[in-house]
C-alpha positions as MATLAB code, in Angstrom:
seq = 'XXXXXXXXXXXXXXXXXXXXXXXXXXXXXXXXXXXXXXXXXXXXXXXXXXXXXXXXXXXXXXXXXXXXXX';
ca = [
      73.366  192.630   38.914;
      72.481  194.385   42.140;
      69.265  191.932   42.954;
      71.751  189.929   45.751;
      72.712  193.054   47.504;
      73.525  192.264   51.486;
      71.440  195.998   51.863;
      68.414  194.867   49.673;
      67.251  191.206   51.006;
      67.818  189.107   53.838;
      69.590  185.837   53.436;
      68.224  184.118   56.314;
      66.892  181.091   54.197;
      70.737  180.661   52.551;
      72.273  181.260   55.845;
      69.840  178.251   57.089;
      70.422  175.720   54.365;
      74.003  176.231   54.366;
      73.893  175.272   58.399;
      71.477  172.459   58.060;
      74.471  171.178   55.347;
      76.957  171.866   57.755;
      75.456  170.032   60.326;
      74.827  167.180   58.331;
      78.295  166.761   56.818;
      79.566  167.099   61.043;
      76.531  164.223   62.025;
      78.162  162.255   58.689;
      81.822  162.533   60.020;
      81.169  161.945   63.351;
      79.186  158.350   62.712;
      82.339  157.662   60.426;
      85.051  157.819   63.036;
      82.736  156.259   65.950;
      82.234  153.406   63.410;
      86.386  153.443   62.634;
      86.850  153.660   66.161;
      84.942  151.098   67.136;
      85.936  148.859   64.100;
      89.879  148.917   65.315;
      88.958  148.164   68.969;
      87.425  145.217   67.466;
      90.419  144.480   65.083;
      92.578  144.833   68.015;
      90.887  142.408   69.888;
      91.198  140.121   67.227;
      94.545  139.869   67.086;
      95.731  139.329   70.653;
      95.544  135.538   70.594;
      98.343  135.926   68.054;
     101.098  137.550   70.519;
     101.401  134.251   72.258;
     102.005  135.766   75.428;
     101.574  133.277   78.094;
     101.993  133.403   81.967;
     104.827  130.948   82.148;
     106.787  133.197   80.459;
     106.302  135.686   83.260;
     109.098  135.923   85.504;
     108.024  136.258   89.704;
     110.115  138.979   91.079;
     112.606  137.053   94.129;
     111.893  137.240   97.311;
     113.880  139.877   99.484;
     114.709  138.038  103.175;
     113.542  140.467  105.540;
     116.073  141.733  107.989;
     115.288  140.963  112.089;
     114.105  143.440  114.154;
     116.105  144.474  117.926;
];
């Protein structure tokens, strides 16, 4: 009953495997959303022919006449 006692032993070893889990689970996550990330830029990209936006439909602002100087 008292054999774990904070007072008795040291739980460096624990304290160590529980980080290197930690650690591991953060490396895990972070692969994960640089992989989503990346994935959607590529989806993205993908799916721009579809918009059928094309520069005829652009409109040239008018030109302004410019007033003559004195």
């Amino acid at each position: 009953m008292f054999d774990n006692l904070v007072e008795s032993s040291s739980h460096k070893k624990d304290i160590e495997r529980k980080g290197s889990f930690i650690i591991v689970t953060a490396v895990i996550y972070l692969v994960l959303l640089v992989a989503f990330f990346v994935a959607g830029i590529y989806w993205y990209d993908n799916h721009l022919g579809e918009m059928e936006l094309e520069l005829t439909t652009l409109v040239a602002p008018v030109p302004v006449p410019q007033a003559k100087q004195p």
